[in-house]
N, C-alpha and C positions, 0 to 999 in steps of 0.2 A: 345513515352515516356511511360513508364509503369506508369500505374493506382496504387493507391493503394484498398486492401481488402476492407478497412471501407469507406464510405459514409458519406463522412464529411457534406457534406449539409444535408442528409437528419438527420444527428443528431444536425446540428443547428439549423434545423425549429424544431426540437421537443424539445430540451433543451434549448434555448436561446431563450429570451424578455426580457423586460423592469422590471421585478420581478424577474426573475430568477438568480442564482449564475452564471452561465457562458453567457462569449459573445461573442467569438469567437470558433470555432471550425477549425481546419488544421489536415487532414491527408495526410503523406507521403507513400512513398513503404519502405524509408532506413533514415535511419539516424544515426549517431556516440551514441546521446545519448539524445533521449527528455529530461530530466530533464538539460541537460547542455545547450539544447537550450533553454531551459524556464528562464533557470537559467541568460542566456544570455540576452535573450528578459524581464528579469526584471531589467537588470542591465540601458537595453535602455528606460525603463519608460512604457513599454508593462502594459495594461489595466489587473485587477482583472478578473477573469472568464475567460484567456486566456485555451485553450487545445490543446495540441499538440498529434497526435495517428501515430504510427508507425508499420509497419506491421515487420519490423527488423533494431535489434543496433546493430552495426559493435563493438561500445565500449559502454556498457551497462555495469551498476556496481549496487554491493549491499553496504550494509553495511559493514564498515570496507575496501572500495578500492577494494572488491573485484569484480572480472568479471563476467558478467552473457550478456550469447550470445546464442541465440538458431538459426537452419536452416531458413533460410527465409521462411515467411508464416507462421510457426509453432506456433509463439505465437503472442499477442499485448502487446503492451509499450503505457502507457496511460501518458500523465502528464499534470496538471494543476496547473495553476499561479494563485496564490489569494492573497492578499492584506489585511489580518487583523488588522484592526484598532484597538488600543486600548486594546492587548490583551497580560495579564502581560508575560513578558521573558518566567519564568518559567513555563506557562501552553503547550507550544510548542510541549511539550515532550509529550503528548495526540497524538498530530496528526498523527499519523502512525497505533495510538489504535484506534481508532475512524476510523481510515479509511478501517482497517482489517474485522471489524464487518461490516463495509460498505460493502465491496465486497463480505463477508459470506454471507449476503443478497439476492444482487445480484445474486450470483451463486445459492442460494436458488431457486432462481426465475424462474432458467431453469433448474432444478430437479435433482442438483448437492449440497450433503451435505455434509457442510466441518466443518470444526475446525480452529479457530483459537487460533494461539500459538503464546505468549508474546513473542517479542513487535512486531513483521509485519511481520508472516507468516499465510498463509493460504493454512491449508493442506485437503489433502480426506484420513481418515485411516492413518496417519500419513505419507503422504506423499506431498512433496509440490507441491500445484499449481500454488500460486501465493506469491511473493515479494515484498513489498513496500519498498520504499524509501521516509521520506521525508529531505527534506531541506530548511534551511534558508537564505534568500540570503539578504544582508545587502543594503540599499541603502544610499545615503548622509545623509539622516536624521534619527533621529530613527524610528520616525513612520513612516518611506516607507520602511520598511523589508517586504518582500513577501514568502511566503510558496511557495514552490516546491513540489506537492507530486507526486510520481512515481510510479504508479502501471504494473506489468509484471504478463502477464496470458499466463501461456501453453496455447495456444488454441488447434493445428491440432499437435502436435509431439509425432513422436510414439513409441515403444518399443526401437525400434533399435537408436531413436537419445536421449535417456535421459540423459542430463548429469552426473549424479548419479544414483545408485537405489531406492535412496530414492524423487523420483521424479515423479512427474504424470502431464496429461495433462485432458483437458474440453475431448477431443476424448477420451481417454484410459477411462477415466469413463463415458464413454456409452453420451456423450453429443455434438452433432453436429451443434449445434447454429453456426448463421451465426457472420462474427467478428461486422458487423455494430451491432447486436442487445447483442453483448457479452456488450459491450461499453456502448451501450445506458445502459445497464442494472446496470452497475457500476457507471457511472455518475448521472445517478438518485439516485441511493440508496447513493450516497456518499453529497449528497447538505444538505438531513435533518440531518446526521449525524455532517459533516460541521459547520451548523449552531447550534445544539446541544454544538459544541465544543466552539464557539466561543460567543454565549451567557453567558458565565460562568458557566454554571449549573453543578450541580454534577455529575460527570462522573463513581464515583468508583464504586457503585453498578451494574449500568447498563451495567457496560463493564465485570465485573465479570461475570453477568449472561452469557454472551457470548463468554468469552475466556474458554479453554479448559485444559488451564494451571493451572487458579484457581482448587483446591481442590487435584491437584496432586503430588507425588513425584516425583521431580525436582533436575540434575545438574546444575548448573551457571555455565557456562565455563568463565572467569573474564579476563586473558590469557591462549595464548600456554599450558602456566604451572602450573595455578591456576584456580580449582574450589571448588564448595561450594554445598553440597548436604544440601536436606530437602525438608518441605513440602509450597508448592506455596498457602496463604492462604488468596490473594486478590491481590491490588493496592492501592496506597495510593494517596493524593490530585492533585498529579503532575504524576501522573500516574507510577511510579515506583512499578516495582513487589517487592511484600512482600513474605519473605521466611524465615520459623522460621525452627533452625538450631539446631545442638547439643550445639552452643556458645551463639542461643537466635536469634531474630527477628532480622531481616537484609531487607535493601533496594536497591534495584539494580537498575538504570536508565540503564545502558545497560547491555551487554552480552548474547552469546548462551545459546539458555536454553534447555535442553535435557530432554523430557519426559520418567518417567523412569517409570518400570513395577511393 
């Protein structure tokens, strides 16, 4: 039976106790899609601080339905199951920002500087390395809704398998970390961030400081057939980018946002 890359035990003894945010850790070689099996395993009553690590998704998806599949081995699919109690509807929409700058961190940590760009990419010189996803999965009550969030890092893929040009990997920018310590490096930096989010505390400055989108000239792509040009001049309470325009100050909770020159 094939092994998978990551070291799931040895990232339980280092991330999981009795204080800590996770409590389980599971790495596979393959799977359709960790976020759908998390998504799944919250539906069956699966414990807060669940983690599911994949070395490759056969059906791996971003935002909007869309597909994201890389060569096996090439990248990791991280996703964790959490359980916030008590945290209004609308602050949800944080969790994707809060987890960007998590893994801008992380990647920091093994000599890889990125950018993050509203609401869950994470690029190097504008290109991307990494995608988040998160999701909300509804349980019988209201208070047992569970966070899904789904982070995907190029790890080992090279010139010749990028799915776009506008694409990069941890290798292609000079970084050969092993995937157990890419992981550990992401799950750490994403608990205080986590807990940052879920404490209530003010997010908008702090995440400014750190997106790369702030202070820019920016498209919204809104649809296919509408967007919205101007200048990206923060976030607002629920984490919506703010974009003042030639018609005046606008808030966006989603859409493509094209950093413009």
């Amino acid at each position: 039976m094939q092994q998978p890359l990551v070291d799931a035990a040895a990232l339980a003894a280092q991330l999981t106790g009795p204080a800590r945010l996770y409590t389980t850790v599971e790495a596979v070689p393959t799977t359709g899609s960790t976020n759908a099996d998390l998504a799944a395993a919250a539906r069956r009553g699966a414990a807060s601080g669940t983690v599911l690590v994949a070395d490759h998704q056969s059906t791996g998806r971003g935002r909007f339905t869309r597909r994201w599949e890389a060569p096996p081995g090439s990248s990791v699919a991280i996703s964790v199951l959490l359980r916030p109690a008590a945290v209004p509807p609308e602050r949800w929409l944080w969790l994707p920002l809060v987890t960007g700058v998590a893994v801008a961190g992380a990647l920091a940590a093994l000599g890889v500087r990125t950018e993050v760009k509203w609401p869950n990419d994470v690029l190097v010189g504008g290109r991307k390395l990494c995608g988040i996803l998160s999701e909300k999965v509804l349980g019988p009550e209201p208070d047992a809704a569970a966070a899904v969030i789904g982070i995907g890092i190029n790890t080992t893929l090279n010139a010749g398998h990028l799915p776009v040009p506008t694409a990069t990997s941890l290798l292609l920018e000079g970084c050969d970390a092993e995937p157990t310590r890419v992981v550990a490096e992401v799950l750490a930096a994403l608990e205080p961030a986590y807990r940052r989010w879920a404490s209530g505390a003010d997010l908008t400055s702090w995440y400014a400081r750190h997106c790369d989108t702030v202070g820019r000239s920016v498209r919204v792509l809104e649809s296919p057939t509408a967007s919205v040009e101007g200048r990206a001049v923060g976030v607002d309470a629920v984490g919506r980018l703010l974009v003042d325009t030639a018609a005046g100050r606008r808030a966006f909770a989603a859409g493509d946002v094209f950093h413009l020159r």
